[in-house]
TITOR-697002 format. One record per residue: residue in three letters; x, z, y of N, C-alpha, C in turn; residue number from 0. Coordinates in Angstrom, 1 decimal. Example, Ala and Ser with C-alpha at 12.3 -4.5 7.8 and 13.67 -1.06 7.14 Angstrom:
BEGIN
 res    n.X    n.Z    n.Y   ca.X   ca.Z   ca.Y    c.X    c.Z    c.Y   n
 Ala   13.2    7.8   -5.7   12.3    7.8   -4.5   13.2    7.8   -3.3   0
 Ser   12.8    7.1   -2.2   13.7    7.1   -1.1   12.9    7.9    0.0   1
END
This chain:
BEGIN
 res    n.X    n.Z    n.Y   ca.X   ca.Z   ca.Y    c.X    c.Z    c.Y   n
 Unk   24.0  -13.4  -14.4   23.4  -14.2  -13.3   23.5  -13.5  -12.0   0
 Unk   23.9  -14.2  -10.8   23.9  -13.5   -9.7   22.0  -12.9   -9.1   1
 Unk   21.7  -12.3   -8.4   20.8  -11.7   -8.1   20.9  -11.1   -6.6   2
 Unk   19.8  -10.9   -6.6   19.1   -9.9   -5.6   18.3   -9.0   -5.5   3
 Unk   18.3   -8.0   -4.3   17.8   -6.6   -4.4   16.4   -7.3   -3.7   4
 Unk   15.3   -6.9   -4.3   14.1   -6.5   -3.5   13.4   -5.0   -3.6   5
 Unk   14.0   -4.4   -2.5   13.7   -3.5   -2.2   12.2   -3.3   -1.4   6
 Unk   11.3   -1.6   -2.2   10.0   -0.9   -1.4   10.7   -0.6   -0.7   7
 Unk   10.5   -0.6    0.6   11.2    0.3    1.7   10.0    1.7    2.2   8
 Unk    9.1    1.4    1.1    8.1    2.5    1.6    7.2    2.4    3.0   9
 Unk    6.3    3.0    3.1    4.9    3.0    4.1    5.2    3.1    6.2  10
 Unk    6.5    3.5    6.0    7.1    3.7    7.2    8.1    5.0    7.8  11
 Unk    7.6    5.8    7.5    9.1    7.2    6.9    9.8    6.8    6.8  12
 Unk   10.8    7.0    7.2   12.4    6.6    6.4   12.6    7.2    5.5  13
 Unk   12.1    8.7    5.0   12.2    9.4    4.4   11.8    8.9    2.5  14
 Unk   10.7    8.0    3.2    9.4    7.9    1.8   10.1    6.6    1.0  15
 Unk   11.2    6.6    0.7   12.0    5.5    0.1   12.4    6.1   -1.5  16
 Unk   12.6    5.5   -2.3   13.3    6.1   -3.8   14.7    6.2   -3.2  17
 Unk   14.8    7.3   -4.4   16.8    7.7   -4.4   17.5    6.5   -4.8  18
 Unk   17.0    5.2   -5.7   17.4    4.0   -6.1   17.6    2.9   -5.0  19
 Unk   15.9    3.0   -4.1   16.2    2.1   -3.0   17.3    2.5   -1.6  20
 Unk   17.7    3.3   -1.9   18.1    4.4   -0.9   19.9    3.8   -1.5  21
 Unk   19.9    3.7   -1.9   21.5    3.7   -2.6   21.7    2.1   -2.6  22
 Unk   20.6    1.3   -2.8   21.2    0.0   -3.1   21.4   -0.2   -1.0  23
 Unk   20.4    0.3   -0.2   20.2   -0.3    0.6   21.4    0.5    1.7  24
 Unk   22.5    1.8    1.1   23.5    1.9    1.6   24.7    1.3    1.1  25
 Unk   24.6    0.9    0.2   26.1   -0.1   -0.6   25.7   -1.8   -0.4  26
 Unk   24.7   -1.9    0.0   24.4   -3.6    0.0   25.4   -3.9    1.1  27
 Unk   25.8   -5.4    1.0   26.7   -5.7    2.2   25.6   -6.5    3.3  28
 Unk   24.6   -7.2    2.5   23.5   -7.5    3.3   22.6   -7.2    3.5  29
 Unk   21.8   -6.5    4.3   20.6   -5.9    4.3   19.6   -7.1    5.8  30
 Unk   18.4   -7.8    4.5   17.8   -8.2    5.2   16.6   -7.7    5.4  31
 Unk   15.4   -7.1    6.7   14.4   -6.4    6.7   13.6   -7.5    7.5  32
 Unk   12.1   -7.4    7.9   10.9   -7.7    8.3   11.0   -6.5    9.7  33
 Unk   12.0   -7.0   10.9   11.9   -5.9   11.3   10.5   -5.3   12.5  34
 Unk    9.5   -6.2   12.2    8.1   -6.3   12.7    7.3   -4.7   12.0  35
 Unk    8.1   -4.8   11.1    7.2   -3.8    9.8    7.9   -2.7    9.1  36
 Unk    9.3   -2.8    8.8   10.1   -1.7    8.3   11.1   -0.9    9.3  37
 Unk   11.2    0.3    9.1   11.3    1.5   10.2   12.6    0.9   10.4  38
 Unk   13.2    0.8   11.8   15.0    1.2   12.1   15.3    1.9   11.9  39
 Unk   15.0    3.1   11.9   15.3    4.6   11.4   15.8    4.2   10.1  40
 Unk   15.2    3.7    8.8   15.7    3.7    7.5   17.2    2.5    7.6  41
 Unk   16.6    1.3    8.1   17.8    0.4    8.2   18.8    1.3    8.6  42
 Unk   18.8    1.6    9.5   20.2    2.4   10.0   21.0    3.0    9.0  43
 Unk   20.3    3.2    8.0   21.2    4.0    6.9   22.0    3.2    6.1  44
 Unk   21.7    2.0    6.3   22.7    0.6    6.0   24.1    1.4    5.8  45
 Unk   25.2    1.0    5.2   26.7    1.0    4.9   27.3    0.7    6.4  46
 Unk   28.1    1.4    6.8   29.1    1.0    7.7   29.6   -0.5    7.4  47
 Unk   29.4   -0.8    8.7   29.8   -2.9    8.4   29.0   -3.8    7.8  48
 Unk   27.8   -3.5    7.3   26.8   -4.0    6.7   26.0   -5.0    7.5  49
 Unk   26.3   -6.5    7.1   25.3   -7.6    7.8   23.9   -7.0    7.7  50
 Unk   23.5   -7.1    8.8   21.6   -6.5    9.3   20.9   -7.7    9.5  51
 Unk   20.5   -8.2    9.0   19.2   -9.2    9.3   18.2   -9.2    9.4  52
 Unk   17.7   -9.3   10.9   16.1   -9.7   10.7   15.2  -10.6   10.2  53
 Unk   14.0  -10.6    9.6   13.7  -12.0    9.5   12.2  -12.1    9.8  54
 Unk   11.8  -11.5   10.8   10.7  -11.6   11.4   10.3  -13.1   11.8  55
 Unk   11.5  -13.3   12.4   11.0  -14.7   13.2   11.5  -16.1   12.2  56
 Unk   11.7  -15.9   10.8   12.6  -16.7    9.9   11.3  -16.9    9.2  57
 Unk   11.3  -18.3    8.8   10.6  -19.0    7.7   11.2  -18.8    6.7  58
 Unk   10.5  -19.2    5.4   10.6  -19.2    4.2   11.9  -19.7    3.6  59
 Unk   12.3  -20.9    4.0   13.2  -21.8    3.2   14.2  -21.2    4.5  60
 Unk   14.6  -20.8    5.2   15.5  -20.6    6.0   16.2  -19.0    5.8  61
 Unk   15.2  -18.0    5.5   15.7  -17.0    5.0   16.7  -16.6    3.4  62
 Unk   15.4  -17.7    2.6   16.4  -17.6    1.5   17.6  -18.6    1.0  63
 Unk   17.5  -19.6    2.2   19.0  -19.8    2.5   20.1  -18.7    2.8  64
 Unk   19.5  -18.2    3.6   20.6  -17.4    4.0   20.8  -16.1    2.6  65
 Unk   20.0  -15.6    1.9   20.0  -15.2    0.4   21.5  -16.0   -0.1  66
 Unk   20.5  -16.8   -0.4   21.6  -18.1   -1.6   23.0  -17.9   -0.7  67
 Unk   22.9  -18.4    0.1   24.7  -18.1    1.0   25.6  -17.2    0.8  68
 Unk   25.1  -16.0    0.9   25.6  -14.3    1.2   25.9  -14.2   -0.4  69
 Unk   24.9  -14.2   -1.4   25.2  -14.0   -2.8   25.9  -15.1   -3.2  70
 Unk   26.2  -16.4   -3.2   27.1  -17.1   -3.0   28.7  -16.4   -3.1  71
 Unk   28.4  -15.9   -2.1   29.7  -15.5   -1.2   30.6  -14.3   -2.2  72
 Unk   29.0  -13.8   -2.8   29.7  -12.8   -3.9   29.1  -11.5   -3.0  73
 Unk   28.6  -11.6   -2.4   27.8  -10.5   -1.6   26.7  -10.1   -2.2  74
 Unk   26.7   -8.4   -2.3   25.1   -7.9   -2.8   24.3   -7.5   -1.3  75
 Unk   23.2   -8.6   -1.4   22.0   -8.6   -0.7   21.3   -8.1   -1.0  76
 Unk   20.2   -6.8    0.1   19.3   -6.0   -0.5   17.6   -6.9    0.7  77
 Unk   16.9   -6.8    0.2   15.8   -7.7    1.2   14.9   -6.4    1.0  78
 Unk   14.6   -5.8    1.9   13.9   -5.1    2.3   12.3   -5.0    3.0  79
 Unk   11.6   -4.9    1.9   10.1   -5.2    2.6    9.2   -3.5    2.2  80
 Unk    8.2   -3.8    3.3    7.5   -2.7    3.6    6.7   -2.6    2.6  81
 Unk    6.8   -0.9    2.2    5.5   -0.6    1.0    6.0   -0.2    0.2  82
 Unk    5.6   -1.5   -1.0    6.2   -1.9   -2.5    5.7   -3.3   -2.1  83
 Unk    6.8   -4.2   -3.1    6.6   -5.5   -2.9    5.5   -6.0   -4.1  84
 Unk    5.2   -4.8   -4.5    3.9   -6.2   -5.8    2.7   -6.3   -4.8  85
 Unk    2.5   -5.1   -3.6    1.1   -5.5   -2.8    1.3   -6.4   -2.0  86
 Unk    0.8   -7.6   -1.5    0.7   -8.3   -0.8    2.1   -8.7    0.1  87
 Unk    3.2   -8.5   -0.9    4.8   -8.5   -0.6    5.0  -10.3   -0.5  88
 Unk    4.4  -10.8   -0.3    4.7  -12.9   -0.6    6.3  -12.9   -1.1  89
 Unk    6.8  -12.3   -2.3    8.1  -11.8   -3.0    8.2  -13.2   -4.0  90
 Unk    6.7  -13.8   -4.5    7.3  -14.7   -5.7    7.6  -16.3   -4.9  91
 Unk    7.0  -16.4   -3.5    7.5  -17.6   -2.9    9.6  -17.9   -3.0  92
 Unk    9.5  -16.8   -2.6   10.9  -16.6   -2.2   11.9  -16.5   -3.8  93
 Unk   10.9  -15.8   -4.9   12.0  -16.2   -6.3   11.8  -17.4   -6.8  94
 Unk   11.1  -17.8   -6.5   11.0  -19.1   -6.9   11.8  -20.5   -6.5  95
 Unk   12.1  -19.9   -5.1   13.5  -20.9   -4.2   14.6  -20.6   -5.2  96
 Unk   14.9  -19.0   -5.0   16.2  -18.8   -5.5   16.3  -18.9   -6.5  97
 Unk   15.6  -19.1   -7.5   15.7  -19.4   -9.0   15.9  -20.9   -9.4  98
 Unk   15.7  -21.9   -8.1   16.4  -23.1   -8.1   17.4  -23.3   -8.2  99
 Unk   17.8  -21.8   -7.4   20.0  -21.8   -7.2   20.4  -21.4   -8.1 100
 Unk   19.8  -20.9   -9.4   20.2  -20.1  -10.3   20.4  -18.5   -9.3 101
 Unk   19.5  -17.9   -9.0   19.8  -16.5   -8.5   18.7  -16.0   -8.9 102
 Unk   19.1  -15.1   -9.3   18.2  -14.1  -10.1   17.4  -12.8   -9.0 103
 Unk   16.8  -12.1   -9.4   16.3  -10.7   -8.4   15.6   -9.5   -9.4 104
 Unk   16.1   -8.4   -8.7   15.7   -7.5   -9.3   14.8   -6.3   -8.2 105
 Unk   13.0   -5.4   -8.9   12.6   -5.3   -8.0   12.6   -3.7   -8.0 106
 Unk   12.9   -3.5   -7.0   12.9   -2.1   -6.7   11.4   -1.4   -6.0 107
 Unk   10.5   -0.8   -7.2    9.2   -0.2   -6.5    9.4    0.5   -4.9 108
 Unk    8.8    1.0   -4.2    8.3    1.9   -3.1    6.8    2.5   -3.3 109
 Unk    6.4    3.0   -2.2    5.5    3.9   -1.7    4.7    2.9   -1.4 110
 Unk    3.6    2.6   -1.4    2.7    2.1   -1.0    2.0    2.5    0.1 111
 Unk    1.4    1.3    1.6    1.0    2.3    2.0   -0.6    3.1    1.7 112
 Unk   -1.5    2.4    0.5   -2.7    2.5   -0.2   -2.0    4.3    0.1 113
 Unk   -1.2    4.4   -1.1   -0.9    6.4   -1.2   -0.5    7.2   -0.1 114
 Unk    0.1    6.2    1.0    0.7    6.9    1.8   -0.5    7.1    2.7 115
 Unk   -1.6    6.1    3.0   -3.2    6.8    3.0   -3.7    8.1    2.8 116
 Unk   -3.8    7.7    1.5   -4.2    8.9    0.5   -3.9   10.0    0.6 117
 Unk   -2.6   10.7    1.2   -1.8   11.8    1.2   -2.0   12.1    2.8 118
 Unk   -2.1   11.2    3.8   -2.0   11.6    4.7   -3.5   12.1    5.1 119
 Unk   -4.5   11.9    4.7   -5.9   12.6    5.0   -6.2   13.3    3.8 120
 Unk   -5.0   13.7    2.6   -5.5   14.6    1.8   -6.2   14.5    0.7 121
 Unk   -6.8   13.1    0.1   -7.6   12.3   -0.5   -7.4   12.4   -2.0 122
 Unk   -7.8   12.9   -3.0   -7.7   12.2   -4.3   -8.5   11.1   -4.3 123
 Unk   -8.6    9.9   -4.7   -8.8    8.5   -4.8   -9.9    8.2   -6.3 124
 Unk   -9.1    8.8   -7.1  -10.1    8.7   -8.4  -10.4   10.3   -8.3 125
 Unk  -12.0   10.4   -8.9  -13.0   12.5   -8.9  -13.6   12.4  -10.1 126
 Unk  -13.2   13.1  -10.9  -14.1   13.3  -12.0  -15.6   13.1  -12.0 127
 Unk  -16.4   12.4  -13.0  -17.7   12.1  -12.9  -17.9   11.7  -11.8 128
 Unk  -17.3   11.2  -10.9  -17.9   10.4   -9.6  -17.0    9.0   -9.3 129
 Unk  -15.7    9.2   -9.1  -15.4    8.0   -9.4  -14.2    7.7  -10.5 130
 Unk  -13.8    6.9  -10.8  -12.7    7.0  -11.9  -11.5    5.8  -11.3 131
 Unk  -12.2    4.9  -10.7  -11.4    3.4  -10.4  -11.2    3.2   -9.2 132
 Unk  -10.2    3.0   -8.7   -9.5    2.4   -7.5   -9.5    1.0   -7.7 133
 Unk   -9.8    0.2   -6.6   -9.9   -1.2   -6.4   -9.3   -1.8   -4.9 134
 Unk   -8.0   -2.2   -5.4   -7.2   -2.7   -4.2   -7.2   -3.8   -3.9 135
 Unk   -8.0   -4.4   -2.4   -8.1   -5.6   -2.5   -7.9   -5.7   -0.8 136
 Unk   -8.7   -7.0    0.0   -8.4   -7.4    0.8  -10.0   -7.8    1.1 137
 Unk  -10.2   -8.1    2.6  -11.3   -8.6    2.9  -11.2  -10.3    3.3 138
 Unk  -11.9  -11.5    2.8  -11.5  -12.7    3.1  -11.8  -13.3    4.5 139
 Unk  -10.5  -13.5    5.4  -10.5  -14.4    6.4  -10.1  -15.2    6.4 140
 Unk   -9.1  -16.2    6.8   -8.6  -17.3    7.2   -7.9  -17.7    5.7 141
 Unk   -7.6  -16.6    5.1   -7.1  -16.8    3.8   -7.8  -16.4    2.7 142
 Unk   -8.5  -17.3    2.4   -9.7  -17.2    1.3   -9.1  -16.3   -0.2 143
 Unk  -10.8  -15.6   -1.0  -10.0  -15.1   -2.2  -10.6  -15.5   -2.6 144
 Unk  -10.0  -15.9   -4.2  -10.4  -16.1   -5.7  -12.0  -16.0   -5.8 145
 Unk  -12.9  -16.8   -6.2  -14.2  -16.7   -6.4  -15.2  -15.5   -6.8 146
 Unk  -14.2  -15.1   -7.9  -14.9  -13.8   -8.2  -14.0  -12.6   -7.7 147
 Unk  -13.5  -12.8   -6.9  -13.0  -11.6   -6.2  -13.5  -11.1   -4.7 148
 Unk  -14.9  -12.1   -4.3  -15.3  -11.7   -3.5  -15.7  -10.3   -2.9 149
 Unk  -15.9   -9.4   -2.2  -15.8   -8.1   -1.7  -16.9   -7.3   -2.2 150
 Unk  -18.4   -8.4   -2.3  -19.8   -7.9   -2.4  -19.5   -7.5   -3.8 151
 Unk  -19.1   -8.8   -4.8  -18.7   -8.5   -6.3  -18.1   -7.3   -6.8 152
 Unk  -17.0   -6.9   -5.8  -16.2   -5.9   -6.4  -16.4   -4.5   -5.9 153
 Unk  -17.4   -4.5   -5.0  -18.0   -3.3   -4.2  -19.5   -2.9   -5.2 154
 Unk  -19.7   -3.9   -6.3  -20.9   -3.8   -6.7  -20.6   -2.3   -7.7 155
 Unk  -19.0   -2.5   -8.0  -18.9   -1.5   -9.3  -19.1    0.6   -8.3 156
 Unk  -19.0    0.5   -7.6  -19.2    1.7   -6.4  -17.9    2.5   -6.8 157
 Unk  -17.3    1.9   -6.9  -15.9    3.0   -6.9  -15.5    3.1   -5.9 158
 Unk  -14.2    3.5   -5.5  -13.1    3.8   -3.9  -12.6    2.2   -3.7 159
 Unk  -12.6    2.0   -2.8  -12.0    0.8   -2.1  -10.9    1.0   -1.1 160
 Unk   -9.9    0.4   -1.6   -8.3    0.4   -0.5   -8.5   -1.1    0.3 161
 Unk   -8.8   -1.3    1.4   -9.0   -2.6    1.7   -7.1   -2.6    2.6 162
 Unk   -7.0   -4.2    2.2   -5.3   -4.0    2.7   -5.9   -5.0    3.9 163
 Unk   -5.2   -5.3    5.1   -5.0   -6.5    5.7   -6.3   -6.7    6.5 164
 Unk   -7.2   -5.7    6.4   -8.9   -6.0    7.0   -9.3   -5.3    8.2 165
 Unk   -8.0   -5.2    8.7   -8.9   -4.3   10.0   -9.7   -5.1   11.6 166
 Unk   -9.0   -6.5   11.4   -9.9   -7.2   12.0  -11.7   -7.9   11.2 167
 Unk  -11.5   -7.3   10.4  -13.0   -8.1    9.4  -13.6   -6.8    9.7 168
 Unk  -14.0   -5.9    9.4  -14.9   -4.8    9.7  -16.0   -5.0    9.8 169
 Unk  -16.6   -6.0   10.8  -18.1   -6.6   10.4  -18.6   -7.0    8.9 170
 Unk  -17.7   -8.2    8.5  -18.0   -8.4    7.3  -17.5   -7.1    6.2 171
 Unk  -17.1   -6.3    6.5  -16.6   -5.5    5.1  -18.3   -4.2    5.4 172
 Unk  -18.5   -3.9    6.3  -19.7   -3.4    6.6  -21.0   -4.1    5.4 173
 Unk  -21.0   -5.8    6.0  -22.4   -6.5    5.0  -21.9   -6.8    3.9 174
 Unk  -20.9   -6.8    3.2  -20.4   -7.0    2.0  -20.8   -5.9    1.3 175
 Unk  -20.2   -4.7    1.7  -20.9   -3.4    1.1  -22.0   -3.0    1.0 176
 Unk  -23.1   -3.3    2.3  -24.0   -3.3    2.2  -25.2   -3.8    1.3 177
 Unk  -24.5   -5.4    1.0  -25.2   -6.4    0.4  -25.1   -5.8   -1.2 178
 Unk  -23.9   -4.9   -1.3  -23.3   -4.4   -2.4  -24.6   -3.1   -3.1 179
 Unk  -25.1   -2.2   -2.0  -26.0   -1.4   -2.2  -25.1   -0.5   -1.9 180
 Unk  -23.8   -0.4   -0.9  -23.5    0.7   -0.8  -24.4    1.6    0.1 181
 Unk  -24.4    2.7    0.3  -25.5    3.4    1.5  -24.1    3.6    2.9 182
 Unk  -25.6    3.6    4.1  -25.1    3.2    5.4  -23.9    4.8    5.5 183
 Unk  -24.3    6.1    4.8  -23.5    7.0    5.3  -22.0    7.3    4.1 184
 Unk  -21.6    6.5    3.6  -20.7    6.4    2.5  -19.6    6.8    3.4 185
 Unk  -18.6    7.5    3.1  -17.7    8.1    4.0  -16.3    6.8    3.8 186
 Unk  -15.9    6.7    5.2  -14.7    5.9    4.6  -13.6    6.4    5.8 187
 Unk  -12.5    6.1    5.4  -11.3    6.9    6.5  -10.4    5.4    7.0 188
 Unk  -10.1    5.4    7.8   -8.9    4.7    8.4   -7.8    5.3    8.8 189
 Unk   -6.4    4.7    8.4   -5.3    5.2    8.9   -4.3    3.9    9.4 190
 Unk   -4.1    4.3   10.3   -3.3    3.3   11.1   -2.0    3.4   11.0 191
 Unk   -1.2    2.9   10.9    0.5    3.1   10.9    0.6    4.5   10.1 192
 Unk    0.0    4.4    8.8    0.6    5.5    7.9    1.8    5.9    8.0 193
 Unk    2.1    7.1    8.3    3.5    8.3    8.0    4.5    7.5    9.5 194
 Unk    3.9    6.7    9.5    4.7    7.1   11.2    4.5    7.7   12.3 195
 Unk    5.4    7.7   13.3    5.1    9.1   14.6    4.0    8.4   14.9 196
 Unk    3.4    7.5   15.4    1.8    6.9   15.6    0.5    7.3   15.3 197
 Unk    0.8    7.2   13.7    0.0    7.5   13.1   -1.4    7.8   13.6 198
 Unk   -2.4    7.0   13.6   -3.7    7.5   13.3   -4.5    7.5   12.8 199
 Unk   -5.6    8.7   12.7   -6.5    8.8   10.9   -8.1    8.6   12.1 200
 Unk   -8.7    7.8   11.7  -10.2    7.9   11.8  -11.0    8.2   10.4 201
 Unk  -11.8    9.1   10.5  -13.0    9.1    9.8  -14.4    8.6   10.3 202
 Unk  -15.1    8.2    9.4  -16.6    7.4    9.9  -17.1    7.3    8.4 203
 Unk  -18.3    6.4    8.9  -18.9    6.5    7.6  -19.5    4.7    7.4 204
 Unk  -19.7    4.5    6.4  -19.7    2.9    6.6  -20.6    2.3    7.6 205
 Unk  -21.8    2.7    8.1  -22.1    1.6    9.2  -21.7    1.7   10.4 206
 Unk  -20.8    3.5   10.5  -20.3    3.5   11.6  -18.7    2.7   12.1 207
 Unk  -18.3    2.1   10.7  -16.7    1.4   10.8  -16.5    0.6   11.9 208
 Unk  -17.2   -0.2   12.4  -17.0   -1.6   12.9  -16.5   -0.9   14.3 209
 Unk  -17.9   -0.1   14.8  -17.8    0.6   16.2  -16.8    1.7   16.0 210
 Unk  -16.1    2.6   15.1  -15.2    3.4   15.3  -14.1    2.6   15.1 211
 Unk  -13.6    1.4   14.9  -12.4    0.8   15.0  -12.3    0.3   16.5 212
 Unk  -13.5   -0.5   16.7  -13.5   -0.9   18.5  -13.3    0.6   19.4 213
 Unk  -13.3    1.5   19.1  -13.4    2.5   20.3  -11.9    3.0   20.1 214
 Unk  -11.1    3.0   18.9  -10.5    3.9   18.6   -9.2    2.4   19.0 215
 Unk   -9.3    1.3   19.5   -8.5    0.0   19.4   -8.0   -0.2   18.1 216
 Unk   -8.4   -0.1   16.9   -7.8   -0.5   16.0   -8.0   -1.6   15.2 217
 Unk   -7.2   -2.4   15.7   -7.1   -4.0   15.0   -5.9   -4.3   14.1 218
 Unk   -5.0   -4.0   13.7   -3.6   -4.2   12.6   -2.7   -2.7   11.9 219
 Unk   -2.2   -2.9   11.4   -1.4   -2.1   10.5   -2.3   -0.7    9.8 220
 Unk   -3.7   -0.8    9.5   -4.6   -0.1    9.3   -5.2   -0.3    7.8 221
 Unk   -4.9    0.6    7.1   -5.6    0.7    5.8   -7.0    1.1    5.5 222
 Unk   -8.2    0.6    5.3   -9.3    1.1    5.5   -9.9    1.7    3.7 223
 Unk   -9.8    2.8    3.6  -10.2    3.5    2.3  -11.8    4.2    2.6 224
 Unk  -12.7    3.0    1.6  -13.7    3.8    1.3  -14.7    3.8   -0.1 225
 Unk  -15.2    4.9    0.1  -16.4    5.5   -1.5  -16.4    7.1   -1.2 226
 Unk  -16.8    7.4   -2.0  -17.0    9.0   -2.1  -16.3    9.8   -2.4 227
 Unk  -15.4    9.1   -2.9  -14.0   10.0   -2.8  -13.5   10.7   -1.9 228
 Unk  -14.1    9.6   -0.5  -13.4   10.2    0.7  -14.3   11.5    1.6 229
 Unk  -15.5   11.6    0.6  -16.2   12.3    1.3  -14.7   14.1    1.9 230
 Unk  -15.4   14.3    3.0  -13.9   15.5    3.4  -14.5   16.8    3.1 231
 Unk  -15.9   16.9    2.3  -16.4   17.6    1.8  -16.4   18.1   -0.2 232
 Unk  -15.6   16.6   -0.3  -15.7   16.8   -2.3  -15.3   17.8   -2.5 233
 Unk  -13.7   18.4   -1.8  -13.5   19.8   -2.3  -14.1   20.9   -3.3 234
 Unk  -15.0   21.6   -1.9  -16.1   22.3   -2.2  -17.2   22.1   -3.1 235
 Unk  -17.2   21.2   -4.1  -18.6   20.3   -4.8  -17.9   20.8   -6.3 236
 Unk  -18.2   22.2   -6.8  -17.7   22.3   -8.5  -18.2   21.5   -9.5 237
 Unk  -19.5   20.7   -8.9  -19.5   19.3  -10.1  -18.9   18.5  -10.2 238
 Unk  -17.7   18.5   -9.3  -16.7   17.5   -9.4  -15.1   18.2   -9.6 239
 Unk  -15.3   18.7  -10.8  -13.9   19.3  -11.4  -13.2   18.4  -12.7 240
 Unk  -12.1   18.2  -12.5  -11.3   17.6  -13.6  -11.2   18.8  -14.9 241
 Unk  -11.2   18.2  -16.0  -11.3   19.0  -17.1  -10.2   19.6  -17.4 242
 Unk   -8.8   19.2  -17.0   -7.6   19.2  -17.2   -7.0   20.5  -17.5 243
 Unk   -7.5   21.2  -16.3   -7.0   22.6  -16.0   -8.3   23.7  -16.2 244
 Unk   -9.3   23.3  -16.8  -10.2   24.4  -17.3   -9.7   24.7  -18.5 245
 Unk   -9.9   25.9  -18.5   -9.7   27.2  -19.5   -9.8   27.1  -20.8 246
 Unk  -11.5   26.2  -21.1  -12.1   26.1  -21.9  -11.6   25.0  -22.2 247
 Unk  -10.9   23.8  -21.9  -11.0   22.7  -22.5   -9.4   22.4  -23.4 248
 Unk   -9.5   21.8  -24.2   -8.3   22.0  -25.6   -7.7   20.6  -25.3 249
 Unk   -6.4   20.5  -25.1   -5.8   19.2  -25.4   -4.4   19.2  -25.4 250
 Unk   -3.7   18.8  -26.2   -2.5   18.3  -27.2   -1.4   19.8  -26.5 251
 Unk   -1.6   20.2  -25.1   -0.4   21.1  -25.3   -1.3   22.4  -25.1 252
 Unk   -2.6   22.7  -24.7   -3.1   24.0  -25.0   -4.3   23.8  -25.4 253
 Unk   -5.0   25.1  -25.8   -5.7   25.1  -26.6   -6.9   26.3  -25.6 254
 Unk   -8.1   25.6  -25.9   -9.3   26.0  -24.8  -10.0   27.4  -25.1 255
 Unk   -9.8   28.1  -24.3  -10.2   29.4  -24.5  -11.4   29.8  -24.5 256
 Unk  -13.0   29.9  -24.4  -14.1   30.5  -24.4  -14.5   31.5  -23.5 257
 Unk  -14.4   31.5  -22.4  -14.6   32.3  -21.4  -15.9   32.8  -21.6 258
 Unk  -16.4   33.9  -20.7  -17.5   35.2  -20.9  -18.3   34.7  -19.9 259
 Unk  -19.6   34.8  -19.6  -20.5   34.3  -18.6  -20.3   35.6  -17.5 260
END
């Protein structure tokens, strides 16, 4: 079956791509990108002669016309979206056209920018005995969520929260939490245009979110991570050690030693 590349183009790095996405997206003869959102710097690494397409300004049924066309033609098309495409990538609208043509696709993971977060303020996400669960979700605006996926619901379990897409909601993700029982000083970080030259990291603490986004102008391309995970103090906290690498503890490839008081 003929096919297509859906490429992670990763968080914004050019760098932060797989050796896999990296190869299809210099042998592809078509490289289509979101160029609102995926770096030039990486496009550029396109094959000498390589059709470049934007499709910022392209609708749905018009883009993957031009899909169906190019592979048609006997051309390998790589479609290029920011991240990884299982987060909030709108990847199954578009298979679902071409699977009318009989065109198949194949998905090439990325970097998320949830991790590319993570790494950039230094964060482990899940801490022993404090939190274990990551919860990636969104805050509901103009595009409503699933009933039981509401924010209060899912903030009730107190784990870390990756909110994708919410940096204009901040009010509401403040009373959701709150309504949740989170406490007013819960640490939460923002990062703006992860791993690009832009880049910026705010720290605050939940009831200070709303007002450190208005001061700092941050309204889009901003990941908001919070719970106690993000405290910038866990470090230093030895109640919060993973068992993994103690001495004392025994599992399938070593065996736990008894250390002396």
């Amino acid at each position: 079956m003929k096919k297509i590349f859906i490429v992670g183009a990763g968080p914004g790095d050019p760098d932060l791509i797989t050796v896999k996405g990296l190869h299809i997206l210099q042998t592809a003869d078509v490289v289509m990108y979101t160029d609102s959102l995926v770096n030039e710097d990486l496009i550029a690494k396109a094959k000498p002669g390589a059709e470049v397409i934007r499709t910022a300004g392209m609708h749905l049924e018009e883009m993957v016309g031009v899909m169906a066309d190019r592979v048609n033609a006997g051309k390998v098309v790589a479609r290029m979206h920011t991240g990884d495409p299982a987060m909030y990538g709108a990847i199954m609208e578009q298979v679902a056209l071409l699977k009318k043509q009989d065109i198949g696709y194949e998905v090439i993971p990325g970097v998320s920018s949830v991790f590319a977060s993570a790494a950039a303020i230094g964060a482990e996400l899940t801490i022993p005995d404090l939190t274990q669960t990551l919860i990636l979700t969104r805050a509901e605006g103009r595009t409503p969520v699933p009933e039981f996926e509401k924010l209060r619901s899912l903030a009730s379990h107190h784990c870390t929260i990756a909110l994708f897409l919410s940096a204009t909601l901040t009010k509401k993700i403040v009373k959701e939490l709150q309504d949740a029982g989170w406490a007013d000083n819960t640490p939460v970080a923002v990062i703006q245009r992860a791993t690009w030259p832009d880049q910026k990291i705010v720290r605050t603490t939940l009831v200070e979110l709303d007002e450190a986004m208005r001061v700092n102008g941050i309204r889009k391309h901003a990941m908001i991570l919070a719970g106690w995970a993000l405290d910038p103090d866990i470090h230093d906290k030895d109640e919060y050690r993973s068992k993994l690498y103690d001495a004392s503890f025994t599992h399938g490839f070593r065996k736990g030693v008894k250390t002396s008081d």
